[in-house]
C-alpha positions as CSV (number, residue, x, y, z in Angstrom):
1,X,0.0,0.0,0.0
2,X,1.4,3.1,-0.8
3,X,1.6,6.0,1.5
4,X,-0.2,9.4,1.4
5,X,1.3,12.1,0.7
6,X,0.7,15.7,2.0
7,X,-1.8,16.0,-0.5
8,X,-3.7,13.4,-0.1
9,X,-3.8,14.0,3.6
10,X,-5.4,17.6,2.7
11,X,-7.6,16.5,0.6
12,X,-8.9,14.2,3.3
13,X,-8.7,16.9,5.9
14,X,-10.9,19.3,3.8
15,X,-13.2,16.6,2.8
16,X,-13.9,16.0,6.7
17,X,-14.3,19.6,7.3
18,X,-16.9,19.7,4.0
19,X,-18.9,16.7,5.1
20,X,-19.2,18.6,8.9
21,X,-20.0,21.9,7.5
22,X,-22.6,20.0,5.5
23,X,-23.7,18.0,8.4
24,X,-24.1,20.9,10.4
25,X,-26.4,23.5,7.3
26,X,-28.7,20.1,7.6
27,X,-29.2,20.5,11.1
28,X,-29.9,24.0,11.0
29,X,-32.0,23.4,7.8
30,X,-34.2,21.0,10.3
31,X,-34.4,23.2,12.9
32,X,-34.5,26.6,10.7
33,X,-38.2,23.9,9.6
34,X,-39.0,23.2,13.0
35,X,-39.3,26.5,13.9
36,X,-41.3,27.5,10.3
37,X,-43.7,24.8,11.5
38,X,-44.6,26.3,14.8
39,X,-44.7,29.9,13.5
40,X,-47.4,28.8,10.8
41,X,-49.3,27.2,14.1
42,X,-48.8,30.5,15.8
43,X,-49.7,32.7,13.4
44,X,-52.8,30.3,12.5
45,X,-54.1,30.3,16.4
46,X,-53.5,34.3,16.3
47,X,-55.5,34.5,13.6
48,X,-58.3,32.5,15.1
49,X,-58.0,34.1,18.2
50,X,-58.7,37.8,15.7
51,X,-61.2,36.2,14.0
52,X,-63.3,35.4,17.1
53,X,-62.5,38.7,18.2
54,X,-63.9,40.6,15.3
55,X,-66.8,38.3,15.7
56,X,-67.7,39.3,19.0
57,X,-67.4,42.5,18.6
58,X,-69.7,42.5,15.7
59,X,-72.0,40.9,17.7
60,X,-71.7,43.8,20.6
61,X,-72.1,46.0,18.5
62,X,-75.7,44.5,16.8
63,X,-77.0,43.9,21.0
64,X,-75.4,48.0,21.3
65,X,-77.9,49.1,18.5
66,X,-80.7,47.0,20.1
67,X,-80.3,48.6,23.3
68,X,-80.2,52.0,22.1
69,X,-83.1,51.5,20.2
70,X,-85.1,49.7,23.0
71,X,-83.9,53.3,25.2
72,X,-84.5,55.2,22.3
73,X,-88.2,53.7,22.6
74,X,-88.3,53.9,26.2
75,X,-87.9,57.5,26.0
76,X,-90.1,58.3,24.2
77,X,-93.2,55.9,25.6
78,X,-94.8,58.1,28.5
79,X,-93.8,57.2,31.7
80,X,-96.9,54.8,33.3
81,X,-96.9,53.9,37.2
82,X,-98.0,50.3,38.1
83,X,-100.2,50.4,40.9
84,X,-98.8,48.8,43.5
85,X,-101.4,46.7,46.0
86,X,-98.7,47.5,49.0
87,X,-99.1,51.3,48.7
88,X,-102.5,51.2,48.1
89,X,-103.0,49.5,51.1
90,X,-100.3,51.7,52.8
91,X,-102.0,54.5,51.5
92,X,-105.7,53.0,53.2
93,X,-103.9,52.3,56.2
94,X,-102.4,56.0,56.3
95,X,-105.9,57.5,56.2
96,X,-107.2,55.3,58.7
97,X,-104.3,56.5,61.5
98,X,-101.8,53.9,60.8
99,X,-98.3,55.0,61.9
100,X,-95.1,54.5,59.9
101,X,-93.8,51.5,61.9
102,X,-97.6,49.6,61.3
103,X,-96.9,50.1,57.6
104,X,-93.3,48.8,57.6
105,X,-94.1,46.1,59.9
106,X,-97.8,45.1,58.1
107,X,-96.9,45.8,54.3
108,X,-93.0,45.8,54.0
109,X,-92.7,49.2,52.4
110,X,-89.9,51.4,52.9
111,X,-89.5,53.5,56.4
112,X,-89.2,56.5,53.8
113,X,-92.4,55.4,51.7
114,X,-94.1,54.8,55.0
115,X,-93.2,58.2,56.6
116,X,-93.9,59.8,53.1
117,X,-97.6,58.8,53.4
118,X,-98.3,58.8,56.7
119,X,-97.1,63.1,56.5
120,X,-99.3,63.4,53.1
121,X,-102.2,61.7,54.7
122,X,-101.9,64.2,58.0
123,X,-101.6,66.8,55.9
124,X,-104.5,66.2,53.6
125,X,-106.3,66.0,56.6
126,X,-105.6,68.8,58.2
């Protein structure tokens, strides 16, 4: 077997070194993929993520409008009071002489509410 010569023994040096350098752009090629891969994933779940976003937001919008429009139609509807039996009664009870506390502690209203009637129905009487 003959024996190498300087030559030879570079050319097999830089060979080595090519098949590393080569060894090591396929790695990075791999990895340079990997990391494409979970980008695309990334930027996919982002954009789901905006999607259901905008969705929402449409959809606040549309229940926005129908409020405004149901206080749009409030205001203008005239304001009508819903007899209430409890005042009635407190009212009744008023007239007749009932105090404050017998209304609170008989009908459950207010101590405001009671006192309120209890002064209008002295007053109206007197």
């Amino acid at each position: 077997m003959p024996s190498l010569t300087l030559v030879h023994w570079l050319l097999i040096g830089n060979f080595s070194v090519l098949l590393a350098a080569a060894g090591f752009i396929v790695a990075l090629r791999r990895q340079q993929s990997r990391e494409t891969r979970q980008l695309e994933e990334r930027i996919q779940h982002l954009i789901q993520g905006q999607d259901a976003m905008s969705k929402s937001a449409i959809g606040l919008g549309r229940r926005m409008k129908q409020l405004e429009a149901r206080a749009a139609a409030a205001e203008r509807r005239p304001a009508t009071a819903v007899p209430d039996e409890r005042f009635e009664q407190a009212s009744r009870l008023a007239g007749m002489g009932a105090s404050a506390e017998d209304l609170i502690d008989s009908l459950g209203v207010a101590r405001a509410e009671a006192e309120l009637m209890v002064s209008m129905r002295q007053s109206a009487s007197a």
